[in-house]
Backbone as a printed PyTorch tensor [residue, N CA C, xyz], in Angstrom:
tensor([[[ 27.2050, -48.3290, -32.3000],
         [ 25.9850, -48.9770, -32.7490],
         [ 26.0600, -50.4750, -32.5160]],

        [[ 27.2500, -51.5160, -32.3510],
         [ 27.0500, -52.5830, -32.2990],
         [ 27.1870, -52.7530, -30.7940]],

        [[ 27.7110, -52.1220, -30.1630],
         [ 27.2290, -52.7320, -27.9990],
         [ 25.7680, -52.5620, -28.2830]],

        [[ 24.8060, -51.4590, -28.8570],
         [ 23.5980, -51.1040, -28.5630],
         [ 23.0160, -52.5650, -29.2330]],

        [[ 23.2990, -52.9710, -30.2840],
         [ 22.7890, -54.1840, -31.1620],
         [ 22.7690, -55.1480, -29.8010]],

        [[ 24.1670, -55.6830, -29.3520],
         [ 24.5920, -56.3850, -28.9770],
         [ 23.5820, -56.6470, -27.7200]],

        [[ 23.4870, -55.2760, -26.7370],
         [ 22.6320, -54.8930, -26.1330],
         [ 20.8890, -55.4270, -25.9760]],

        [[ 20.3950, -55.1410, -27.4770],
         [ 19.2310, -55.4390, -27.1660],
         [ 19.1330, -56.9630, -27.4470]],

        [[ 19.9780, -57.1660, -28.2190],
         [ 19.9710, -59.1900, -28.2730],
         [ 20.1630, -59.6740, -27.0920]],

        [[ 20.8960, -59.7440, -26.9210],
         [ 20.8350, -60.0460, -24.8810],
         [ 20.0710, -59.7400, -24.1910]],

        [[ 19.0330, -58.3770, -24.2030],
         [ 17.7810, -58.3690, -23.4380],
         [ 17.2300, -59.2870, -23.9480]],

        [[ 16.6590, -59.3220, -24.7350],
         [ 15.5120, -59.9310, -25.6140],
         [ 15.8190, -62.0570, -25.4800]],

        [[ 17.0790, -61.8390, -25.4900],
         [ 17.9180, -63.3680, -24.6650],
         [ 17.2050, -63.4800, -23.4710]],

        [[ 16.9760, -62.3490, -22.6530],
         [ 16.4150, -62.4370, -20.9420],
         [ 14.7430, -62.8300, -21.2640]],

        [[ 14.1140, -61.7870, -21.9230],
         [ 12.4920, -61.7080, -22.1470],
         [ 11.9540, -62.7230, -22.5720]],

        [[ 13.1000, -63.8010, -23.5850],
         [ 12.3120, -64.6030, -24.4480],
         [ 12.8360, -66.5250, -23.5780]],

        [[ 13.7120, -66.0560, -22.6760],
         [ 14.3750, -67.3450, -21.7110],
         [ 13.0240, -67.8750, -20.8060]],

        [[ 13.0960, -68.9650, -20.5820],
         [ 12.0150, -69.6750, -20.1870],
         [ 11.9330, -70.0850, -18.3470]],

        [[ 12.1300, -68.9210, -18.2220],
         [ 12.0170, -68.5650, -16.6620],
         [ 10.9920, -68.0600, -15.9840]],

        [[ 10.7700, -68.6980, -14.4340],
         [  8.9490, -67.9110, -14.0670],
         [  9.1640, -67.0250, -13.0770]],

        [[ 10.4660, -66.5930, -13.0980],
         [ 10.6290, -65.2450, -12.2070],
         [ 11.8880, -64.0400, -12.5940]],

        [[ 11.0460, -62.8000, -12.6830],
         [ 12.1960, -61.7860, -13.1970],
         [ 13.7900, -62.5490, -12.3320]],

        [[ 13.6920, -62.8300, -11.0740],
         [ 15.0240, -63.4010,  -9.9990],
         [ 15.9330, -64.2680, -11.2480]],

        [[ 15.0070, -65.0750, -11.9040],
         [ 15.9950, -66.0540, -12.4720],
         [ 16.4820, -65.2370, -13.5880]],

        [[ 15.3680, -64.7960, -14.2630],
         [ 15.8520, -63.7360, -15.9000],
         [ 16.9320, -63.4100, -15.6040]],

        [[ 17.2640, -62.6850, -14.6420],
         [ 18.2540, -61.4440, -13.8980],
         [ 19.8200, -62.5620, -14.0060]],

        [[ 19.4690, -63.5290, -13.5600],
         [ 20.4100, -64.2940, -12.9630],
         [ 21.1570, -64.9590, -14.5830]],

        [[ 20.2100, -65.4470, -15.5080],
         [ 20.2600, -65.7900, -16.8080],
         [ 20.9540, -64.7800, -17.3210]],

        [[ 20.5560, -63.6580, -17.4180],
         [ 20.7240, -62.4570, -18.0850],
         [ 22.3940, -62.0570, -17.6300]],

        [[ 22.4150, -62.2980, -16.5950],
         [ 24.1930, -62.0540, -15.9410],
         [ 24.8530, -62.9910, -16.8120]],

        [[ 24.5660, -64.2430, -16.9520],
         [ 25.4220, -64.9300, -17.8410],
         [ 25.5680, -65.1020, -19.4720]],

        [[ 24.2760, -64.2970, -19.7060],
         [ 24.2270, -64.0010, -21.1180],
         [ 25.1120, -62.8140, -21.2760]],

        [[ 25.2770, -62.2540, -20.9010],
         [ 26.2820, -61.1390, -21.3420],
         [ 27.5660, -61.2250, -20.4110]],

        [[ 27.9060, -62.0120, -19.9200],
         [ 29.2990, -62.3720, -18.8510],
         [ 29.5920, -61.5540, -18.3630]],

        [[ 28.2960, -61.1980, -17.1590],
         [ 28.7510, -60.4230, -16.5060],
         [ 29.6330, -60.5150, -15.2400]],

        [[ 30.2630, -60.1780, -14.0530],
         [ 30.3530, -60.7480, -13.0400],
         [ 29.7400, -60.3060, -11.7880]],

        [[ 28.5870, -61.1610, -11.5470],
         [ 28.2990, -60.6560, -10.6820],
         [ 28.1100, -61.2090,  -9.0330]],

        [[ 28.4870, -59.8140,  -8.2870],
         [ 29.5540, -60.7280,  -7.2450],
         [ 28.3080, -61.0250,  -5.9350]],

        [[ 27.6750, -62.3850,  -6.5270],
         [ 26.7870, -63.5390,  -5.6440],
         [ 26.9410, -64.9260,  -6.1050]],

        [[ 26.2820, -65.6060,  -5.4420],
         [ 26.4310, -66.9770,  -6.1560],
         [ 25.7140, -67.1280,  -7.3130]],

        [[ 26.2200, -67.8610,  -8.0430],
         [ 25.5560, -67.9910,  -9.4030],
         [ 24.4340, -69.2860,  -9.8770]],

        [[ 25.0330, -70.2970,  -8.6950],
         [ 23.3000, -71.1420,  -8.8790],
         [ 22.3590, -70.7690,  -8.7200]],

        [[ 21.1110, -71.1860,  -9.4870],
         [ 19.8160, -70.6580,  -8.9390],
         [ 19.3530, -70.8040,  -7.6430]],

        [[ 20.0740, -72.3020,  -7.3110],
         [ 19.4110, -72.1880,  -6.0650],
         [ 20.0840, -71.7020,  -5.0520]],

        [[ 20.9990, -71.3820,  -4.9090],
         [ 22.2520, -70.1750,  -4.1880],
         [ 21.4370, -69.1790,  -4.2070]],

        [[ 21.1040, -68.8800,  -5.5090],
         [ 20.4920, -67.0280,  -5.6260],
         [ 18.9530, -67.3930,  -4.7930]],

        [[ 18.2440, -68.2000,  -4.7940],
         [ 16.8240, -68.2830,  -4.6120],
         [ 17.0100, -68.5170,  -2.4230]],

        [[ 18.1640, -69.0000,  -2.1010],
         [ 18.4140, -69.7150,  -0.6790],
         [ 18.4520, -68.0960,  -0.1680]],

        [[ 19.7840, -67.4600,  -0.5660],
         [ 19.7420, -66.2350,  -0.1480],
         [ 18.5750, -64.8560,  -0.1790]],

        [[ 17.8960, -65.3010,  -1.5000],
         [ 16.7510, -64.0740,  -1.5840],
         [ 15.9170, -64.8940,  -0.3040]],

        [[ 15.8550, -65.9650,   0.0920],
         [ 14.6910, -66.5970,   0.7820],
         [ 15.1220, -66.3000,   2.1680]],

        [[ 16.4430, -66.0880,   2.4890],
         [ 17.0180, -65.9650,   3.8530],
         [ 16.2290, -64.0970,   3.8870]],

        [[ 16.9740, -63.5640,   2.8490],
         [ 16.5240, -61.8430,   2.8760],
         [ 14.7780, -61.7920,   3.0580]],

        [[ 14.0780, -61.9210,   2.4030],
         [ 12.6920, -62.2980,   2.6090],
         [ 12.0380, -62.6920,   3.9350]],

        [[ 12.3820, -63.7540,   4.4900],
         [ 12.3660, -64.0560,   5.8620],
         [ 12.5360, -62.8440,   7.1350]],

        [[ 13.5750, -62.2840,   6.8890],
         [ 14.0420, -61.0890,   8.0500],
         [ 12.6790, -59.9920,   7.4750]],

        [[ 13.1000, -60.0620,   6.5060],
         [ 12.4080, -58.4230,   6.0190],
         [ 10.7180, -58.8100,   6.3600]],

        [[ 10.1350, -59.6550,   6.1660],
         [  8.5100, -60.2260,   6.6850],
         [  8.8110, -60.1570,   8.1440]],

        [[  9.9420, -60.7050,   8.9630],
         [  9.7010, -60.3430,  10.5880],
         [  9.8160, -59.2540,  10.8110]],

        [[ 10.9000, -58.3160,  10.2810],
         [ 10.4550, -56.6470,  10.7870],
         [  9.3050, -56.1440,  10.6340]],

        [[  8.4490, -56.6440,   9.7350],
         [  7.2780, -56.0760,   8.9410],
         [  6.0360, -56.3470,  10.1400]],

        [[  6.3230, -57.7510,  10.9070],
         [  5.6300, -58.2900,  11.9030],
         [  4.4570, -58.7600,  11.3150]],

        [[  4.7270, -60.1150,   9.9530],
         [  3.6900, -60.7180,   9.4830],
         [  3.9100, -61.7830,   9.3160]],

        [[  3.1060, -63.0730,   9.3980],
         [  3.1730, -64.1300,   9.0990],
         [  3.2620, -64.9900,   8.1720]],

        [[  3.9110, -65.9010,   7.6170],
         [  4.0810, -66.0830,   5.9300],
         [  2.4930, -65.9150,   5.7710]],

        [[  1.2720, -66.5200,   5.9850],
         [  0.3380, -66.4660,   5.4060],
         [ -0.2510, -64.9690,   5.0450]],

        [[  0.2580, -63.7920,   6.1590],
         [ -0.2860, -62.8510,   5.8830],
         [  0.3340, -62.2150,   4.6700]],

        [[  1.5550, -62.2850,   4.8700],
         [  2.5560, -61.5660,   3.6220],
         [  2.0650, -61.8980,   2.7420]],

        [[  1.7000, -63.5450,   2.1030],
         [  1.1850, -63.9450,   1.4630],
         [  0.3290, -63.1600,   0.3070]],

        [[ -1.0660, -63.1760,   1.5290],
         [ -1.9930, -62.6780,   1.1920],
         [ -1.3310, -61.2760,   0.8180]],

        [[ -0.8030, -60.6600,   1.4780],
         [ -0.6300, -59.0860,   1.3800],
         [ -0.1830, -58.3150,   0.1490]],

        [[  0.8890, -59.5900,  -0.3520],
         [  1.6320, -59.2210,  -1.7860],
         [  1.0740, -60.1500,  -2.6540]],

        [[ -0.4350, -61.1610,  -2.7160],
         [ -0.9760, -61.7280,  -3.7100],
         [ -0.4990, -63.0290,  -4.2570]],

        [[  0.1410, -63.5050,  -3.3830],
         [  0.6210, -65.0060,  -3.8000],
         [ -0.0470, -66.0440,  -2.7910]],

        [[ -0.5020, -67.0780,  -3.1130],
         [ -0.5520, -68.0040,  -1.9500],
         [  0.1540, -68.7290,  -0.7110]],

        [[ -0.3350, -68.9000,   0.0250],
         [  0.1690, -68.9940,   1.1920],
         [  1.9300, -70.4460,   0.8390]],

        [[  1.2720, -71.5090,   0.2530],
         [  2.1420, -71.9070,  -0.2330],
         [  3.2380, -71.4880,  -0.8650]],

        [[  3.4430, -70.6820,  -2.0520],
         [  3.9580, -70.0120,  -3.0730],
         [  4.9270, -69.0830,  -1.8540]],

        [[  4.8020, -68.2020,  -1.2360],
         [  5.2690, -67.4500,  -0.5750],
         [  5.7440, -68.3580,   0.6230]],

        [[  5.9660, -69.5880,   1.2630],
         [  6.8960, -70.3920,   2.0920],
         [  7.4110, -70.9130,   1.2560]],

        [[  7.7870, -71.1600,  -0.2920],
         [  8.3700, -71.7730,  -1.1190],
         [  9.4920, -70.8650,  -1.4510]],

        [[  9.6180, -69.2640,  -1.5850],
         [  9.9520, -68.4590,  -1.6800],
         [ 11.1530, -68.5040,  -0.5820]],

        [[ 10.6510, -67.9180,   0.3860],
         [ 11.1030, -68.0060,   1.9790],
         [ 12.5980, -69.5530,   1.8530]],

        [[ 11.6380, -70.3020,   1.6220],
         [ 12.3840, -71.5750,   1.6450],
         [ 14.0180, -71.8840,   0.5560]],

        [[ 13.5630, -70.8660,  -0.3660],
         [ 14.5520, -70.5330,  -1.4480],
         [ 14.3090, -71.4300,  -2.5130]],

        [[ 12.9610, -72.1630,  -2.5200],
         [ 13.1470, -73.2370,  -2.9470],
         [ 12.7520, -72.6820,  -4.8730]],

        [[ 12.1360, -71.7340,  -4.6790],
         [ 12.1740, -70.9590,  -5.8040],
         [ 11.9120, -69.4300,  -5.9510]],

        [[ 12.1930, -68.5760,  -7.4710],
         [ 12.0510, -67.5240,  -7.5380],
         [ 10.3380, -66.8830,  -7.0280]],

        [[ 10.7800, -66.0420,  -7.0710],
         [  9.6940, -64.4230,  -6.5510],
         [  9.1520, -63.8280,  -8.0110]],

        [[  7.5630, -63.8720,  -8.4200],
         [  7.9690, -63.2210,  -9.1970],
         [  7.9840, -61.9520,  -9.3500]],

        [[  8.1050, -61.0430,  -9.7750],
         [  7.9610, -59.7960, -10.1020],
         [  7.0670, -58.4750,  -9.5690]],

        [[  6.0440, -59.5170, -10.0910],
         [  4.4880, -58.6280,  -8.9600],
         [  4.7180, -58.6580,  -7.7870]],

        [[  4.9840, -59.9120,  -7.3260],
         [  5.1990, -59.8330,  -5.9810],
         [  6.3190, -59.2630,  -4.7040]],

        [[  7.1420, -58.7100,  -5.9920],
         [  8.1250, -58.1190,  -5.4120],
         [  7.9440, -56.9650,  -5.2460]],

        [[  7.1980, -56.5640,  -6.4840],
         [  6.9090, -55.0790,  -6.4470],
         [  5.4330, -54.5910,  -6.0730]],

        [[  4.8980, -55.5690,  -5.2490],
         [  3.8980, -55.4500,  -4.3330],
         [  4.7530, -54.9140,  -2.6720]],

        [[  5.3350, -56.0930,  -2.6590],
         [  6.0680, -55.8530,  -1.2830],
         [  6.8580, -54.4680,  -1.0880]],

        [[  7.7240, -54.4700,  -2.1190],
         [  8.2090, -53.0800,  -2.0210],
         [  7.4360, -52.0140,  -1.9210]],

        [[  6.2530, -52.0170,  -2.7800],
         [  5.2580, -50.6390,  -2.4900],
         [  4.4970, -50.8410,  -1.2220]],

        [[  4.5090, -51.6740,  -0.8120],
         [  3.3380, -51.8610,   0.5060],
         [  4.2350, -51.7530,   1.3340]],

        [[  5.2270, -52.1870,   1.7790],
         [  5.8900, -51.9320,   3.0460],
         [  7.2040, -51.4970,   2.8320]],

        [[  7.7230, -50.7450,   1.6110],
         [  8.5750, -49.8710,   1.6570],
         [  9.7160, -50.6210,   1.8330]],

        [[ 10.2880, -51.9450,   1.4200],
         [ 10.8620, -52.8300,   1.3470],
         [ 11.7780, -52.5330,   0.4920]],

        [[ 13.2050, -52.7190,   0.3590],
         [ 14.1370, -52.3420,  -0.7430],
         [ 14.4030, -53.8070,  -1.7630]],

        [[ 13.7890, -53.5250,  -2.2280],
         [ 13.7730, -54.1110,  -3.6650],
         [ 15.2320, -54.4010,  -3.9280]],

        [[ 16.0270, -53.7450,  -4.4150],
         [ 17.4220, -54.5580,  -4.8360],
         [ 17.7080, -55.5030,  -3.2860]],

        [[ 18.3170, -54.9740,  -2.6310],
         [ 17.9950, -55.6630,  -1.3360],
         [ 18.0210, -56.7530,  -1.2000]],

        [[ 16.0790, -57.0940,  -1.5930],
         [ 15.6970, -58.2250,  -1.7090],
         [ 16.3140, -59.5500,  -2.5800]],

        [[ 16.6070, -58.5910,  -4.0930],
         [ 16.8550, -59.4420,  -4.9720],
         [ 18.6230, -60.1210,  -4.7170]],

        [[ 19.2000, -58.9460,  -4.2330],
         [ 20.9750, -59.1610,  -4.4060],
         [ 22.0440, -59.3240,  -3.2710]],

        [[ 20.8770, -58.8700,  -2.3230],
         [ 21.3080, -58.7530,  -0.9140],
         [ 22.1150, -56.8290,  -0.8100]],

        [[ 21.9150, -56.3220,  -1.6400],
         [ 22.7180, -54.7320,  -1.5590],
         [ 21.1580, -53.8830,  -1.4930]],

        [[ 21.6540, -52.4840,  -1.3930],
         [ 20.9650, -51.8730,  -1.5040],
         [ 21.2360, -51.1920,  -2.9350]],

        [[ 19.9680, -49.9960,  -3.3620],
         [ 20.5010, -49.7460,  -4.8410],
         [ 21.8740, -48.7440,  -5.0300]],

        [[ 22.9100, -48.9420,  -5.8220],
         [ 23.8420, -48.4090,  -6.0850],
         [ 23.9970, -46.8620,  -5.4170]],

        [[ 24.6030, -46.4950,  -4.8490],
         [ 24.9950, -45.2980,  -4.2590],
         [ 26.5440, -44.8890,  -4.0210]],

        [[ 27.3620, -43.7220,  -3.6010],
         [ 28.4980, -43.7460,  -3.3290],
         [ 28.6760, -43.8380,  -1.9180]],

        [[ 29.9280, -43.9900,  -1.6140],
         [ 30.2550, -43.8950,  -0.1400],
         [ 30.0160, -44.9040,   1.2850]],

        [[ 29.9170, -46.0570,   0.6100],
         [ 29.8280, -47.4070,   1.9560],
         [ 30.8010, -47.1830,   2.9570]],

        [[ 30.4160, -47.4360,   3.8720],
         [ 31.2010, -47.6190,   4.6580],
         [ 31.9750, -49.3110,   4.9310]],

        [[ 32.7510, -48.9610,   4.3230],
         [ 33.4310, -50.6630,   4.3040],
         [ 34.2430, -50.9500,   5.7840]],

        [[ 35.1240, -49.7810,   6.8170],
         [ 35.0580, -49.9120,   7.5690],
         [ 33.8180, -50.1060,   8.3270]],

        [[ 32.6230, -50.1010,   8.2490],
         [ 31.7710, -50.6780,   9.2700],
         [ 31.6550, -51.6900,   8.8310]],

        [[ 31.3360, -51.9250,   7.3790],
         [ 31.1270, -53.6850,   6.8230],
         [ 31.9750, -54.4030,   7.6880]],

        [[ 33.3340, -54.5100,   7.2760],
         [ 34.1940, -55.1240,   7.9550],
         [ 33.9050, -55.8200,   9.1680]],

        [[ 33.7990, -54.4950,   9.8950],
         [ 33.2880, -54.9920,  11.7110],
         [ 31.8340, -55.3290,  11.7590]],

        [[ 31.2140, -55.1310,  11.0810],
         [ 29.8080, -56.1430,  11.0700],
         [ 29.4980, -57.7070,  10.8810]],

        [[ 30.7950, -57.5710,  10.0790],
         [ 31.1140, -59.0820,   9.2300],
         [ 31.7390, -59.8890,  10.6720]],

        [[ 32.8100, -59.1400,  10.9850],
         [ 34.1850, -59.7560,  11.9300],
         [ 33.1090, -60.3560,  13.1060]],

        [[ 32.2450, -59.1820,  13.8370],
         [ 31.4440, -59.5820,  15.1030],
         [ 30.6920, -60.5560,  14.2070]],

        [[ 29.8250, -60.7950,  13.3430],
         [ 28.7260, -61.8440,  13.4580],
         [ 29.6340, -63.0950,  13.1930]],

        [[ 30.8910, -63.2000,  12.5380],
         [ 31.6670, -64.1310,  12.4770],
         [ 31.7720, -64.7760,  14.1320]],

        [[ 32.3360, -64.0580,  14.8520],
         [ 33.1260, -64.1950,  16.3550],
         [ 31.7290, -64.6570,  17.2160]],

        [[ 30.5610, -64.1870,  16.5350],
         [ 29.6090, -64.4250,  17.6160],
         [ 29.2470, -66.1540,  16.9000]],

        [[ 29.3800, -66.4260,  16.3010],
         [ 28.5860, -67.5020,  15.2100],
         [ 29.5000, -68.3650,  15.7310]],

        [[ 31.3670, -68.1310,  15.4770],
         [ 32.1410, -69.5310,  15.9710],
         [ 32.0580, -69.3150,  17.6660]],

        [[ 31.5120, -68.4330,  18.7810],
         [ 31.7410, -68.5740,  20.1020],
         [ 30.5020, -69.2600,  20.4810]],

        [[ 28.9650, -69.2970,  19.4500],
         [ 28.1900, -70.0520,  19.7570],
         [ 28.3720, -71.5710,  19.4810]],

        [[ 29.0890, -71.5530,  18.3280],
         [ 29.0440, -72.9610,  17.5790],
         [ 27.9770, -73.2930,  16.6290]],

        [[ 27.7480, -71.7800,  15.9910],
         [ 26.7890, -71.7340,  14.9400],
         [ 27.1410, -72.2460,  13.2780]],

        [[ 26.7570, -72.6790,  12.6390],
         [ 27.0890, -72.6770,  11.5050],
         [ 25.8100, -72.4820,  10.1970]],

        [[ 25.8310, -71.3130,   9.5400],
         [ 24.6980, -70.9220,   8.7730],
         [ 25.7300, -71.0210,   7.3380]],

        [[ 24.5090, -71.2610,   6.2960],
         [ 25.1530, -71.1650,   4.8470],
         [ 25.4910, -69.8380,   4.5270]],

        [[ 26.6840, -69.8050,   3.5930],
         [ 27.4720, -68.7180,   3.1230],
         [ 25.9630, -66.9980,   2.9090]],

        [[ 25.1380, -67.5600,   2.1610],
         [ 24.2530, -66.8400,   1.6920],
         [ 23.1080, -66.2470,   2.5380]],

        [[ 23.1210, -67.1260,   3.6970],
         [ 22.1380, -66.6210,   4.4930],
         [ 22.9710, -65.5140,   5.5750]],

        [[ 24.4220, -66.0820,   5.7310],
         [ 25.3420, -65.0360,   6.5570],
         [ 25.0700, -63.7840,   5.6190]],

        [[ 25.5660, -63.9510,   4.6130],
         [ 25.3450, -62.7160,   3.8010],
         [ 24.1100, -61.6130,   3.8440]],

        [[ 22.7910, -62.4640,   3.9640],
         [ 21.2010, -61.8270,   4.3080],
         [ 21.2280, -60.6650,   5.8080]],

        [[ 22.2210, -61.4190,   6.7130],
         [ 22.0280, -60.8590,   8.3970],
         [ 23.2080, -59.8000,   8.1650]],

        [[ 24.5540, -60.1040,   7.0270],
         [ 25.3470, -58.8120,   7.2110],
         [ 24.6050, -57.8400,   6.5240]],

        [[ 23.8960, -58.0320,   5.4500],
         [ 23.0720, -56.9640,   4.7220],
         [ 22.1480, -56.0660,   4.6430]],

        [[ 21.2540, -56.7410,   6.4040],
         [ 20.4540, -56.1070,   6.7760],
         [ 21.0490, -55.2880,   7.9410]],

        [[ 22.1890, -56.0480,   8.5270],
         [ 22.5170, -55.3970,   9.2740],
         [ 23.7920, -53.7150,   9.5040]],

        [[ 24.0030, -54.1020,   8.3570],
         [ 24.5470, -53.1070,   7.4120],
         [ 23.7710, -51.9480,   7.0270]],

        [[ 22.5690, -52.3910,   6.7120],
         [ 21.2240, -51.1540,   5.8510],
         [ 20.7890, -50.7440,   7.7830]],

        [[ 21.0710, -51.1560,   8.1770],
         [ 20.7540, -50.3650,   9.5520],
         [ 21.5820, -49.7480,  10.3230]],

        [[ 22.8590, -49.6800,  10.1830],
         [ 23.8800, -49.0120,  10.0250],
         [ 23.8010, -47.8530,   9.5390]],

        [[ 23.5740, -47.8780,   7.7760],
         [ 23.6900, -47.0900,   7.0590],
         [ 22.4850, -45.7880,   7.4170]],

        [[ 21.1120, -46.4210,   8.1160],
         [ 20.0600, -45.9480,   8.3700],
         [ 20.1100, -45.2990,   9.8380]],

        [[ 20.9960, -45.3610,  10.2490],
         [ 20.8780, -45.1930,  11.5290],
         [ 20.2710, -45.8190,  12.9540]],

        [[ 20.0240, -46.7250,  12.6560],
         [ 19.5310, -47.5710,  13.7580],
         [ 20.1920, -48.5940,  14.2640]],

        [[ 20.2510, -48.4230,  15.4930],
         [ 20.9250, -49.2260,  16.3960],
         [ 20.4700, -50.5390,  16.7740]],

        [[ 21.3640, -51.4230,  16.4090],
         [ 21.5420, -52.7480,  16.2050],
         [ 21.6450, -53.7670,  17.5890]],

        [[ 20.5450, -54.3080,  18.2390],
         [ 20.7540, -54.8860,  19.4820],
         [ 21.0740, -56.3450,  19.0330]],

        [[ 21.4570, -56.9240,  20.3350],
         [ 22.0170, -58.4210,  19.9840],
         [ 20.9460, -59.3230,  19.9730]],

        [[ 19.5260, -58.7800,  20.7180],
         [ 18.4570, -59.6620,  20.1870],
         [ 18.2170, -59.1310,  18.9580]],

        [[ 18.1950, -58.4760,  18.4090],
         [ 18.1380, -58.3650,  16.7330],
         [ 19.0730, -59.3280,  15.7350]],

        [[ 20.4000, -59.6040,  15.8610],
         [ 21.1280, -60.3740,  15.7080],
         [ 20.7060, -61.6010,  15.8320]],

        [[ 20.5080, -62.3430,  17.0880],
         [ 19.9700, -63.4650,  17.4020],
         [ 18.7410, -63.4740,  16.7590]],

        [[ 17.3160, -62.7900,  16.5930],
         [ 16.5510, -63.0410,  15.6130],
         [ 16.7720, -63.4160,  14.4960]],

        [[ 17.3810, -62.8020,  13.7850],
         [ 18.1860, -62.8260,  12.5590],
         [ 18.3680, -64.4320,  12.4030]],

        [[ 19.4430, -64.5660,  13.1240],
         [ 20.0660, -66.1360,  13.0180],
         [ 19.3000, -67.1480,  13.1120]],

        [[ 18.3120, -67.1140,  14.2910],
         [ 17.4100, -67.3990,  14.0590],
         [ 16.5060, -67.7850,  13.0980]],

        [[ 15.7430, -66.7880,  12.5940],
         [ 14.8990, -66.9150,  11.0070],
         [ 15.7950, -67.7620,  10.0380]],

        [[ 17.2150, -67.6110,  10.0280],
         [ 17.6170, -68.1890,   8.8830],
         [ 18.4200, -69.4660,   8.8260]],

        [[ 18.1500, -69.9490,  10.0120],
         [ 19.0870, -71.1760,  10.3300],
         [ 17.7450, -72.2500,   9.9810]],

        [[ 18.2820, -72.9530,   9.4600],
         [ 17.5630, -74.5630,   8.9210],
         [ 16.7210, -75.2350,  10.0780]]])
């Protein structure tokens, strides 16, 4: 009976915190109950990387920030602010995107997909190793979090079965380089 106590005081810590996007609650909420959770823990770490993930996932979609925009109900502004990492997503709009274009929601928020068994960590590995080898043979250098966005998607396509070309890659890097 007292984890369950403990439990709902710490939600209710998240619901009643003075944040304008479930992204940050989430992020609050990890440190209200010490959790560890394995991303960066600034907001704007967490907001750079959801904005790198966001970015790819609107070019597969083949829309323009303004259209996405419009599409998931935020303004055209609001949604390149997003993109930009410069702040959270809120809620609706996440769960607009996800229902309209079938978008994975954790994904978005954590860079994973939702909890399942059986990764293949040997492919992680070599997903990681090549975009590494390709990044120092270009003389690329992207932030920790946005590398993380291109192994994650490129990983969920792995996992999905789809074959991964090197202009896909280079898009990728692309969208998320400064």
């Amino acid at each position: 009976m007292e984890s369950l106590v403990l439990h709902l005081l710490t939600w209710s810590d998240v619901i009643n915190c003075k944040c304008s996007s479930f992204f940050a609650k989430f992020a609050n909420f990890g440190e209200v109950v010490n959790w560890k959770i394995q991303m960066p823990q600034k907001p704007a770490d967490l907001f750079a990387a959801m904005g790198a993930r966001l970015t790819i996932a609107r070019n597969e979609i083949g829309f323009s920030q303004a259209a996405m925009a419009e599409a998931i109900g935020v303004s055209p502004r609001a949604y390149h602010s997003y993109e930009k990492g410069q702040r959270g997503m809120p809620v609706e709009a996440l769960v607009a995107m996800g229902e309209r274009f079938e978008v994975d929601v954790p994904w978005l928020l954590l860079g994973t997909k939702s909890i399942r068994a059986g990764h293949d960590f040997d492919a992680l590995k070599h997903i990681e190793s090549s975009l590494d080898q390709h990044l120092t043979e270009e003389g690329m250098k992207i932030k920790s979090e946005k590398r993380g966005a291109i192994v994650a998607r490129w990983y969920q396509s792995h996992v999905e079965g789809r074959e991964v070309t090197d202009d896909d890659v280079h898009t990728w890097i692309e969208l998320v380089r400064e």
